[in-house]
PyMOL CGO cylinders between C-alpha atoms (Angstrom):
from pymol import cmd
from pymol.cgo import CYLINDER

trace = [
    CYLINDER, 0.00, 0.00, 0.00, 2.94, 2.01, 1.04, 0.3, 1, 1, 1, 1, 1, 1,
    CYLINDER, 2.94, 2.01, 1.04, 4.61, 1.66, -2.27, 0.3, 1, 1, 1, 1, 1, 1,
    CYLINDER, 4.61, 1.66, -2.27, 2.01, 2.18, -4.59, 0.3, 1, 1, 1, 1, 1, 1,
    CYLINDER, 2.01, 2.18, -4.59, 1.19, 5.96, -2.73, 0.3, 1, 1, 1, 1, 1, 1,
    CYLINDER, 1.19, 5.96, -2.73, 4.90, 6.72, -3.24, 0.3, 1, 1, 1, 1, 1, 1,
    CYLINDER, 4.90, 6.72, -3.24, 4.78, 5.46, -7.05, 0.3, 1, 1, 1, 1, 1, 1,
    CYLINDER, 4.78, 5.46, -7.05, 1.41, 7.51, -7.07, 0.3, 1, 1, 1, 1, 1, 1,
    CYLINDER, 1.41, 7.51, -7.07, 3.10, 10.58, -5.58, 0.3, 1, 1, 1, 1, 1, 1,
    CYLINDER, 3.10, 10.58, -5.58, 6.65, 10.37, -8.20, 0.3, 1, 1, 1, 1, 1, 1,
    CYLINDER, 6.65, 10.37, -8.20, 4.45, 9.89, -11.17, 0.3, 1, 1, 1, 1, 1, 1,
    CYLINDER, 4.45, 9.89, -11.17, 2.36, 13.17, -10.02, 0.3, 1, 1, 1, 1, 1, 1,
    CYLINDER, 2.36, 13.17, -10.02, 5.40, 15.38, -9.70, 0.3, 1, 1, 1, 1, 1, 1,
    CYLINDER, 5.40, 15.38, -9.70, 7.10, 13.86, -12.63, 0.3, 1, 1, 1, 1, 1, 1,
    CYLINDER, 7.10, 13.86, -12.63, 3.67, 15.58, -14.44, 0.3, 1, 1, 1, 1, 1, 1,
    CYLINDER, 3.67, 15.58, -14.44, 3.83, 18.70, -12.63, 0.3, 1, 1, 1, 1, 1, 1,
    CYLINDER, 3.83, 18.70, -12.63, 7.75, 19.06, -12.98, 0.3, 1, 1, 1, 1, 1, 1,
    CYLINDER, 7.75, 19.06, -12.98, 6.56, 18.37, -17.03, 0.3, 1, 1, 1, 1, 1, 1,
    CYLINDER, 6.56, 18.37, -17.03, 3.91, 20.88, -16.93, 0.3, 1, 1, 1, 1, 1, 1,
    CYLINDER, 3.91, 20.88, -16.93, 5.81, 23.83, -15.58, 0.3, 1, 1, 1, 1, 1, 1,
    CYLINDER, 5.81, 23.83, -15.58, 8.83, 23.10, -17.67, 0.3, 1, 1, 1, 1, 1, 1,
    CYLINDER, 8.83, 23.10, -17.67, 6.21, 23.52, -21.12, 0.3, 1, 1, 1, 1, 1, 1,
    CYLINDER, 6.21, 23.52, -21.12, 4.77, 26.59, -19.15, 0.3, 1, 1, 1, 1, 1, 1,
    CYLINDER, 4.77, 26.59, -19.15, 8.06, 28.76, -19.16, 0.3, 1, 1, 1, 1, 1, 1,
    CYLINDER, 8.06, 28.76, -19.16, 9.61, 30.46, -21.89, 0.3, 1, 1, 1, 1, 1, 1,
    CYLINDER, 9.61, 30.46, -21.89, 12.67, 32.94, -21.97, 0.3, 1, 1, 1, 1, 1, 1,
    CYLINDER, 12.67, 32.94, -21.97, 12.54, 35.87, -24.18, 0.3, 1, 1, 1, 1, 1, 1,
    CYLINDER, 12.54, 35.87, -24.18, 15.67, 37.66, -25.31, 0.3, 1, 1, 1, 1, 1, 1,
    CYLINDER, 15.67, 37.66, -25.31, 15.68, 41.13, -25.81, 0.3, 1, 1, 1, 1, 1, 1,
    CYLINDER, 15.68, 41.13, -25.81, 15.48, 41.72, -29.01, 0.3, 1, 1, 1, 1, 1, 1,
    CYLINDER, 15.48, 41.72, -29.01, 12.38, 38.97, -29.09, 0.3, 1, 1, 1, 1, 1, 1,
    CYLINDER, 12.38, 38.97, -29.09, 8.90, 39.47, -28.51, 0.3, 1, 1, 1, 1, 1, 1,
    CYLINDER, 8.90, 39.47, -28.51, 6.16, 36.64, -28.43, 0.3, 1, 1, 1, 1, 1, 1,
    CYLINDER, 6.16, 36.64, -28.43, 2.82, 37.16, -29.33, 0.3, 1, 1, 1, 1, 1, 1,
    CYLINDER, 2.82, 37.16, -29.33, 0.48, 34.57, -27.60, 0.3, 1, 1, 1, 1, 1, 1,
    CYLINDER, 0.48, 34.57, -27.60, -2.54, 32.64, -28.77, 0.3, 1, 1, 1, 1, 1, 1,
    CYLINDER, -2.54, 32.64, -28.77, -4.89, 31.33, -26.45, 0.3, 1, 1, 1, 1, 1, 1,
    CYLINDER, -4.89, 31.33, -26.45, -7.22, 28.41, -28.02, 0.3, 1, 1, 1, 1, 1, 1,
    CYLINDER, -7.22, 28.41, -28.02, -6.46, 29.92, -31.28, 0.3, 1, 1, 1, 1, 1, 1,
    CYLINDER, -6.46, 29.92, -31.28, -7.51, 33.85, -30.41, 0.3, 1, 1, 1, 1, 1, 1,
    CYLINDER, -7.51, 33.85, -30.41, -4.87, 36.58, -30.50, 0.3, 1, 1, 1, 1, 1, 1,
    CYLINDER, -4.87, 36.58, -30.50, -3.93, 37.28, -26.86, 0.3, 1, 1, 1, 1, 1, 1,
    CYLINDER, -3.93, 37.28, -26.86, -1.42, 39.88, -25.83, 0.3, 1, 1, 1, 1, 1, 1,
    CYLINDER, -1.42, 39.88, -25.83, 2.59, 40.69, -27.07, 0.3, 1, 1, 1, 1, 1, 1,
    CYLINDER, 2.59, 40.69, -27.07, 4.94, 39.83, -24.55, 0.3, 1, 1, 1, 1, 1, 1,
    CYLINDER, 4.94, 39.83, -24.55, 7.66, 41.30, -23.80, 0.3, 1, 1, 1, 1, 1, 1,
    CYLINDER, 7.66, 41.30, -23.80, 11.93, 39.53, -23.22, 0.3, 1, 1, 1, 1, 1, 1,
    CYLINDER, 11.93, 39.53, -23.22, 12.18, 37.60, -20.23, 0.3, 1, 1, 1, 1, 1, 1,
    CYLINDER, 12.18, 37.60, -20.23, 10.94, 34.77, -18.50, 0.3, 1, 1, 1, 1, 1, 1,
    CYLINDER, 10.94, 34.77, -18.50, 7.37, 34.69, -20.00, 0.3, 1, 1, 1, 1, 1, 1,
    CYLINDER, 7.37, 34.69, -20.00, 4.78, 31.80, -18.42, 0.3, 1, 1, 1, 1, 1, 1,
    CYLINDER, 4.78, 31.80, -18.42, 1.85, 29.71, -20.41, 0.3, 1, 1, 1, 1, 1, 1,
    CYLINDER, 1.85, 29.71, -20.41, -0.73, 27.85, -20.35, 0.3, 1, 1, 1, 1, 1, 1,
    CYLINDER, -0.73, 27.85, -20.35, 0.66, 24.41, -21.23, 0.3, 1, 1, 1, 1, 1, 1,
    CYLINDER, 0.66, 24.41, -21.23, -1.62, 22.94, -24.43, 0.3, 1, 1, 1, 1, 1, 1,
    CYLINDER, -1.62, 22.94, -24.43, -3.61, 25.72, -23.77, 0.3, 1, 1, 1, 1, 1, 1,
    CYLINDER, -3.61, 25.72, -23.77, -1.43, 28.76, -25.39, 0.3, 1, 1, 1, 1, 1, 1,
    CYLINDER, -1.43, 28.76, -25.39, 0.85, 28.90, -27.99, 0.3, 1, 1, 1, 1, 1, 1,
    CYLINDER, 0.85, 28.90, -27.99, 3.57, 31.65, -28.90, 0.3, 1, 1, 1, 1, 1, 1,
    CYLINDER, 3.57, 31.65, -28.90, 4.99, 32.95, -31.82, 0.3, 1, 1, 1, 1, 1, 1,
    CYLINDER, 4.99, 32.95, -31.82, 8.61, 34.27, -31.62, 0.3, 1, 1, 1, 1, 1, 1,
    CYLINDER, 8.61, 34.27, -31.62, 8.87, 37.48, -33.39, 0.3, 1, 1, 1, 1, 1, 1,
    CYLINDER, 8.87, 37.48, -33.39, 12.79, 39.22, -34.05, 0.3, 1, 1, 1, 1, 1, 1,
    CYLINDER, 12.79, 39.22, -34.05, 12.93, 42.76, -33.43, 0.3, 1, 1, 1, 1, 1, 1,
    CYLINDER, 12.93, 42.76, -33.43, 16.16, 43.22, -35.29, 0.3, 1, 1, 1, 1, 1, 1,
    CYLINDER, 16.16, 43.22, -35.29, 16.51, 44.79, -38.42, 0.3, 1, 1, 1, 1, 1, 1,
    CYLINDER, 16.51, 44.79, -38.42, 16.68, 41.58, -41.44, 0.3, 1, 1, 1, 1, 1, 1,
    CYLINDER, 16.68, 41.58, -41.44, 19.21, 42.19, -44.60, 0.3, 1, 1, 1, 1, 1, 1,
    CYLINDER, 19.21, 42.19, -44.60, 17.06, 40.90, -47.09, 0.3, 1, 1, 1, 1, 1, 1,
    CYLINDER, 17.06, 40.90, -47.09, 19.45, 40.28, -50.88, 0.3, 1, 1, 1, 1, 1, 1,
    CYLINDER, 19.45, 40.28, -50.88, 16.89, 41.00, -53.71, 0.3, 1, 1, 1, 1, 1, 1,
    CYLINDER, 16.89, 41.00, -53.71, 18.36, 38.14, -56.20, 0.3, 1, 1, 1, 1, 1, 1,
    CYLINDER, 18.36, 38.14, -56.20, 19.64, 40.31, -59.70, 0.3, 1, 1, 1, 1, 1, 1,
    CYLINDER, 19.64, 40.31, -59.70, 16.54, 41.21, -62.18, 0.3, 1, 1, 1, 1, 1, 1,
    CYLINDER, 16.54, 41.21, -62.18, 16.62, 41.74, -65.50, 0.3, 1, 1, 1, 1, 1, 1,
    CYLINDER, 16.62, 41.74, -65.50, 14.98, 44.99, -66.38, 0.3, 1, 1, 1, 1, 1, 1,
    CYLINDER, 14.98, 44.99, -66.38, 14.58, 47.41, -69.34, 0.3, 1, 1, 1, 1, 1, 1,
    CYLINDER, 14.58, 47.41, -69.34, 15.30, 50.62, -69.28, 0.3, 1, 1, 1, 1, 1, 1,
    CYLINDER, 15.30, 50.62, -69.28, 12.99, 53.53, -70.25, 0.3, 1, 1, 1, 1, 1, 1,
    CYLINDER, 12.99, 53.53, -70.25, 15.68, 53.80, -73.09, 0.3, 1, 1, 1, 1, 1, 1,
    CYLINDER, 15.68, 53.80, -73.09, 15.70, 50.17, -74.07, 0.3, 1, 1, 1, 1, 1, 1,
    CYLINDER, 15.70, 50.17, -74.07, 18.89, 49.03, -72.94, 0.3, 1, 1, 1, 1, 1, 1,
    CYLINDER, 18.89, 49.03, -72.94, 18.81, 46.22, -71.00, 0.3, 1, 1, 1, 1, 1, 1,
    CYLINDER, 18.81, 46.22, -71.00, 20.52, 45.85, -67.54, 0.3, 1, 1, 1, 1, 1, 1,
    CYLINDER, 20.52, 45.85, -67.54, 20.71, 43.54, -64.70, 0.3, 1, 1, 1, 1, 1, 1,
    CYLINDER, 20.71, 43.54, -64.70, 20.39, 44.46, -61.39, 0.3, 1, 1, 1, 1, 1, 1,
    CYLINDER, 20.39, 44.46, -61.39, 20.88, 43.72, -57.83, 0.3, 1, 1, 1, 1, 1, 1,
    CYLINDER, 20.88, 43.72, -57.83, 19.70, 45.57, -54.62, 0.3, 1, 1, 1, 1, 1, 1,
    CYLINDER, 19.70, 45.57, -54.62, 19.33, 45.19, -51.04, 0.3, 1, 1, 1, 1, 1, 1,
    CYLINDER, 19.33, 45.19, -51.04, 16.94, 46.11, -48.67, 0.3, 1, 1, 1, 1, 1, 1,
    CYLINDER, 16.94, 46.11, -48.67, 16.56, 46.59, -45.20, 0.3, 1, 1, 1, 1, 1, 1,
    CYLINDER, 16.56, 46.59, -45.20, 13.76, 45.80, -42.83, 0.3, 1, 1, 1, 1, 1, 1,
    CYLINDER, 13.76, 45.80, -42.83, 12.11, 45.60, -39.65, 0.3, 1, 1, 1, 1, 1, 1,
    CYLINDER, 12.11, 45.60, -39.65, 9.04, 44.20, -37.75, 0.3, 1, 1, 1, 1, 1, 1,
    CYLINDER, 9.04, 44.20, -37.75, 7.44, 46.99, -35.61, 0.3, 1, 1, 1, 1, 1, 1,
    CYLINDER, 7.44, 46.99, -35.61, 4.35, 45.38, -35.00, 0.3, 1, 1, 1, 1, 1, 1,
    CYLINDER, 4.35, 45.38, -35.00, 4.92, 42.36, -34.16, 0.3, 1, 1, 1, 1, 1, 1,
    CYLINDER, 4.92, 42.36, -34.16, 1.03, 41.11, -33.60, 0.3, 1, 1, 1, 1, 1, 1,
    CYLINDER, 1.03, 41.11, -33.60, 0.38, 42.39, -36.87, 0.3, 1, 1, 1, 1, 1, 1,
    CYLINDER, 0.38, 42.39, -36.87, 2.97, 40.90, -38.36, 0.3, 1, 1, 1, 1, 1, 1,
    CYLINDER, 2.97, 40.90, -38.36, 1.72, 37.51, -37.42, 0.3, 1, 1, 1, 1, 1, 1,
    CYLINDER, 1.72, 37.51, -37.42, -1.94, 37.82, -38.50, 0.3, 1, 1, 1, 1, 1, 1,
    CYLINDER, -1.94, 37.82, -38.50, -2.08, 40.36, -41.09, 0.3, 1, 1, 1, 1, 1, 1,
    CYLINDER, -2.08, 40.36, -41.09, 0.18, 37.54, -43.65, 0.3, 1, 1, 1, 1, 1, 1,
    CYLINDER, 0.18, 37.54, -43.65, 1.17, 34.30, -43.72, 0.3, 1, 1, 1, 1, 1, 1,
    CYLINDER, 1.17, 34.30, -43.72, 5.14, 34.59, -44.19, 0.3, 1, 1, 1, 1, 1, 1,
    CYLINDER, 5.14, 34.59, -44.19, 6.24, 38.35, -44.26, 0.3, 1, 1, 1, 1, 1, 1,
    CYLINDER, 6.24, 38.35, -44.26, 10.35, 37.80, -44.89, 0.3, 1, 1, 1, 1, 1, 1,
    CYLINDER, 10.35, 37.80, -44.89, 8.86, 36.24, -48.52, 0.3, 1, 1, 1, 1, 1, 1,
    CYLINDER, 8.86, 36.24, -48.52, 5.86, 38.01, -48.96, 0.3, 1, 1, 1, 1, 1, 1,
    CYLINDER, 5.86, 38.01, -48.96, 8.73, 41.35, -48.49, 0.3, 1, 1, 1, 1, 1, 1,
    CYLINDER, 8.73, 41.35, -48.49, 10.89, 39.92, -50.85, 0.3, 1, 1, 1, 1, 1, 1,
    CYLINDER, 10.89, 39.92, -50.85, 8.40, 39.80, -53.46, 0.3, 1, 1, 1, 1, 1, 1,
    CYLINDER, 8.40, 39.80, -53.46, 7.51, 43.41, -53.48, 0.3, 1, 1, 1, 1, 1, 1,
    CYLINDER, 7.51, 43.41, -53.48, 10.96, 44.41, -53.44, 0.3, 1, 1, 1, 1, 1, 1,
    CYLINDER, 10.96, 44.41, -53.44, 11.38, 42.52, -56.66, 0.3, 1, 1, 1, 1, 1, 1,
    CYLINDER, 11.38, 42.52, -56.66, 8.50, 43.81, -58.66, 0.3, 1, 1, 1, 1, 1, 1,
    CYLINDER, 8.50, 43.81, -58.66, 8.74, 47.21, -57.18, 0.3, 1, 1, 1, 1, 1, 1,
    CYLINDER, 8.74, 47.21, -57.18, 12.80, 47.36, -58.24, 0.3, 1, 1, 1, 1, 1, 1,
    CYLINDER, 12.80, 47.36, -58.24, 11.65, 45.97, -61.85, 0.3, 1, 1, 1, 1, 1, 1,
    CYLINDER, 11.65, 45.97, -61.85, 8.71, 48.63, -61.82, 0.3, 1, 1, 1, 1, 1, 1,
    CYLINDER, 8.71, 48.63, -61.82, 10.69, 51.74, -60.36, 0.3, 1, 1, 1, 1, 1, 1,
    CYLINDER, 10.69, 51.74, -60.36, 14.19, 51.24, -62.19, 0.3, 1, 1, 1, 1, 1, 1,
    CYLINDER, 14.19, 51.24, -62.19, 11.90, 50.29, -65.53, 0.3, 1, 1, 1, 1, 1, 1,
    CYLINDER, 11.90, 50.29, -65.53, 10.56, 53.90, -66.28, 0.3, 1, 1, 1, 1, 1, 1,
    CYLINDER, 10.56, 53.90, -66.28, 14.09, 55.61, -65.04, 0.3, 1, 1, 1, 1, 1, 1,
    CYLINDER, 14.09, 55.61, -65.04, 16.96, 55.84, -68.17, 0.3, 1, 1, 1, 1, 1, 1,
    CYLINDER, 16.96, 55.84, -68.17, 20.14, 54.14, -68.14, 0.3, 1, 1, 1, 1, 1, 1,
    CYLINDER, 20.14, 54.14, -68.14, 22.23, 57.63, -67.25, 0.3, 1, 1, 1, 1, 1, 1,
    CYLINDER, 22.23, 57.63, -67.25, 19.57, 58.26, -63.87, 0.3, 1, 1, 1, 1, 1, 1,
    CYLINDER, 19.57, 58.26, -63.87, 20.10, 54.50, -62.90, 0.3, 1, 1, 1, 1, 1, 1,
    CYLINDER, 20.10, 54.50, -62.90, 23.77, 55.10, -63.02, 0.3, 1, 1, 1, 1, 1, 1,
    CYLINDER, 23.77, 55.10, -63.02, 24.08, 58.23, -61.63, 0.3, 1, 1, 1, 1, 1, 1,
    CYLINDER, 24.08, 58.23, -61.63, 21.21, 59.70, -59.43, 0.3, 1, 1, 1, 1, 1, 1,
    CYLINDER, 21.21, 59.70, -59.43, 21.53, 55.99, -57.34, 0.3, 1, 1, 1, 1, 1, 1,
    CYLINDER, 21.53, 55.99, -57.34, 20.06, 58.05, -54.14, 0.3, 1, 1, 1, 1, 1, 1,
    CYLINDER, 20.06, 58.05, -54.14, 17.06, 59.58, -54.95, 0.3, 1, 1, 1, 1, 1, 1,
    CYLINDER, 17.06, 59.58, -54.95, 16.04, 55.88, -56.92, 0.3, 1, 1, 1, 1, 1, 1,
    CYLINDER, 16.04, 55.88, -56.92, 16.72, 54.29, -53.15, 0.3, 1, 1, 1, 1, 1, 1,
    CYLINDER, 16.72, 54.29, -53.15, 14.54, 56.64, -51.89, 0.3, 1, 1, 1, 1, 1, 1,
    CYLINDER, 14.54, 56.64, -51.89, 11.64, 55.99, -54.13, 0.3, 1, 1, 1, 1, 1, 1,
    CYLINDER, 11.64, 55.99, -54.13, 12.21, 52.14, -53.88, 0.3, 1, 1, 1, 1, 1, 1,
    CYLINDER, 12.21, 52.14, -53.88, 12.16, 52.42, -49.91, 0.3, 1, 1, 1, 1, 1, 1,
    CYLINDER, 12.16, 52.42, -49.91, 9.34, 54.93, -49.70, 0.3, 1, 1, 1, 1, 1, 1,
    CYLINDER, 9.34, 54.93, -49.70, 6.96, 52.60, -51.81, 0.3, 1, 1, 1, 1, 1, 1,
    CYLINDER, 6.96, 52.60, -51.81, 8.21, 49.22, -50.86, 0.3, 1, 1, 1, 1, 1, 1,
    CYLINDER, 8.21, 49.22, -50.86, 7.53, 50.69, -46.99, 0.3, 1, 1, 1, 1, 1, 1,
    CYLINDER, 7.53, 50.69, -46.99, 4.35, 51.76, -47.90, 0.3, 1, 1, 1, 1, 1, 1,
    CYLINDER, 4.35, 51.76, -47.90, 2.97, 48.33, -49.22, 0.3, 1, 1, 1, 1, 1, 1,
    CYLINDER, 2.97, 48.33, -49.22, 4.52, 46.23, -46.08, 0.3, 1, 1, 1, 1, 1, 1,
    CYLINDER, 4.52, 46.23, -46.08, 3.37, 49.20, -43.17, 0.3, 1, 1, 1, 1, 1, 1,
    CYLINDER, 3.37, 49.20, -43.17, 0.48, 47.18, -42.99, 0.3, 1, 1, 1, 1, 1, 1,
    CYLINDER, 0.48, 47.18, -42.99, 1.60, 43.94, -42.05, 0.3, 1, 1, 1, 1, 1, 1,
    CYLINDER, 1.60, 43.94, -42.05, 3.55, 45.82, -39.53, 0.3, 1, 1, 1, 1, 1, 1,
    CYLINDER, 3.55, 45.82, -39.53, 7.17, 46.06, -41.22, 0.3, 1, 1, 1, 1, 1, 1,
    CYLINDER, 7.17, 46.06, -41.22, 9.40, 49.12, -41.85, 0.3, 1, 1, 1, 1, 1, 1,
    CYLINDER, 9.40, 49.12, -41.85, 11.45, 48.80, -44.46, 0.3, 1, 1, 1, 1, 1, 1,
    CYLINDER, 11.45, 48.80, -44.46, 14.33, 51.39, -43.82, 0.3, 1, 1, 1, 1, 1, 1,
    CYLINDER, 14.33, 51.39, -43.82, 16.47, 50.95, -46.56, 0.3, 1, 1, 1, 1, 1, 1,
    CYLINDER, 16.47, 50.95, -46.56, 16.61, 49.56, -50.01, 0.3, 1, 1, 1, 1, 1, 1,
    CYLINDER, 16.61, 49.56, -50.01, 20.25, 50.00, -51.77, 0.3, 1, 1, 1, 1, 1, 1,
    CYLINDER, 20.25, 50.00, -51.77, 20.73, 49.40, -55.44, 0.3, 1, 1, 1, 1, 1, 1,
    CYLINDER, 20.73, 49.40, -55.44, 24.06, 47.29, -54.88, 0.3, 1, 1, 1, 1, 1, 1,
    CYLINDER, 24.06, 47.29, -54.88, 25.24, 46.52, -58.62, 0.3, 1, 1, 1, 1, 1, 1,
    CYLINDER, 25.24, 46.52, -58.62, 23.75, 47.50, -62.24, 0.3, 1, 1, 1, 1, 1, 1,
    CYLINDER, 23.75, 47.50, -62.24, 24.82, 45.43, -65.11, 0.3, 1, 1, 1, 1, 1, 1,
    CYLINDER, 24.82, 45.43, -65.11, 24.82, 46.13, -68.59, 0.3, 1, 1, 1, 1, 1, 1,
    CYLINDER, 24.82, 46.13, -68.59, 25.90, 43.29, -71.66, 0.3, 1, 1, 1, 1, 1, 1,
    CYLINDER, 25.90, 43.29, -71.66, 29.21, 44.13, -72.86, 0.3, 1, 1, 1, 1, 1, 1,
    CYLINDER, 29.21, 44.13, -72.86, 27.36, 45.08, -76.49, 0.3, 1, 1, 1, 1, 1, 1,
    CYLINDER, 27.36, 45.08, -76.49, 26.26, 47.73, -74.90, 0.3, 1, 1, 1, 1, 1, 1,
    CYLINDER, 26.26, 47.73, -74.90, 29.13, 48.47, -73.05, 0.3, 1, 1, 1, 1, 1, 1,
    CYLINDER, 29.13, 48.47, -73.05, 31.01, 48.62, -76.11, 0.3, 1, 1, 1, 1, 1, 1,
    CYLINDER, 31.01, 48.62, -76.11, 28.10, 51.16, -78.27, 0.3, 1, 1, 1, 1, 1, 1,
    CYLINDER, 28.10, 51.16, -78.27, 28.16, 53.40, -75.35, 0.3, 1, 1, 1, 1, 1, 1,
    CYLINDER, 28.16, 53.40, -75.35, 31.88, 53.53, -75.05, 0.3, 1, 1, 1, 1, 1, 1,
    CYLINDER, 31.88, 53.53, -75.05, 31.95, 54.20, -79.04, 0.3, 1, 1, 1, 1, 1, 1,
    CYLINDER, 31.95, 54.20, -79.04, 29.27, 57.14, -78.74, 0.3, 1, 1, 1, 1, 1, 1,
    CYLINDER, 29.27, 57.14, -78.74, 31.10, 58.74, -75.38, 0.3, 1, 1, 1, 1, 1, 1,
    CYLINDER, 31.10, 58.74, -75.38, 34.55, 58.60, -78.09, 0.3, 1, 1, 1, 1, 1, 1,
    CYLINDER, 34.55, 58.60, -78.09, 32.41, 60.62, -80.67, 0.3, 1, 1, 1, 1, 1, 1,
]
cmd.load_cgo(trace, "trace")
C-alpha cells in the first residue's frame, strides 16, 4: 500500500515538474512573443521569463532586429531600351509584431516579393544615365513605396540599396563608341 502511494506521488510530480517546464519560456531582448490562447490573439509579450498555459497557449517568436534581405539580380529594361541587370538590397524591420503575425502568412517572402516587382517597376521607367548616376534619390523611391505596401503587415522597411547595375558588354562597347564621338 505504502509503495504504490509513493509510485502515485513520483508519477504526479514527474507531471507537474513536465507541466511547468512547457509553461516557461525565456525571451531575449530583441524577441517578442505574441500569444494565442485556443487559437484567439492574446497579448505581445515582452523579453524575459514569460509563463503559459501548457496545451492551452501557444507563442509565436517574433525578431525585433533589423533583417538584410538580398533581392536576387533582375533583368529589367530601361525607359531607353537598354537592357541591364540588377541587384539591390533592402533593409527591414518588424514593428508590430502582432500584426505581423496575423495580417500575412510569411512576411520575410511576402517582403521579398515586393521588393522585386517594385525594383523591376521603379528602375523600368528611369533611363540608363539616372540609374547610373542619381543611385540616391532611386533608393529613396524604392524604400518609400516598398515601406508603404509592407506598413500594414507591420514592417518598416528602412532601406533599399541598389548594390550593382549590369549592362551586356554590347552595350558596353556602343556606349563607349558614342562617349569617343
Amino acid at each position: 500500500m505504502l509503495t504504490a502511494i509513493i509510485v502515485v506521488v513520483i508519477v504526479l510530480l514527474v507531471l507537474g515538474a513536465t507541466a511547468l517546464a512547457a509553461s516557461v519560456r525565456v525571451l531575449r531582448e530583441y524577441e517578442r512573443g505574441v500569444v494565442f490562447r485556443l487559437g484567439r490573439l492574446m497579448e505581445q509579450r515582452g523579453p524575459g521569463l514569460q509563463l503559459m498555459i501548457p496545451s492551452l497557449d501557444r507563442m509565436v517568436r517574433i525578431s525585433l532586429r533589423t533583417v538584410t534581405l538580398t533581392v536576387p539580380p533582375q533583368e529589367i529594361i530601361t525607359r531607353d531600351n537598354i537592357p541591364a541587370r540588377v541587384t539591390a538590397v533592402c533593409y527591414y524591420r518588424v514593428i508590430d509584431p502582432s500584426k505581423a503575425v496575423t495580417e500575412i502568412e510569411d512576411f520575410p517572402d511576402a517582403t521579398l516579393q515586393i521588393a522585386q516587382t517594385t525594383l523591376r517597376s521603379i528602375l523600368g521607367v528611369a533611363d540608363l544615365d539616372t540609374l547610373l548616376s542619381n543611385r540616391e534619390h532611386l533608393n529613396e523611391s524604392l524604400q518609400e513605396v516598398i515601406d508603404a505596401q509592407t506598413e500594414p503587415w507591420g514592417i518598416k522597411v528602412t532601406s533599399v540599396e541598389i548594390k550593382d547595375v549590369e549592362i551586356p558588354e554590347r552595350m558596353q562597347h556602343a556606349i563607349a563608341r558614342q562617349a569617343e564621338a
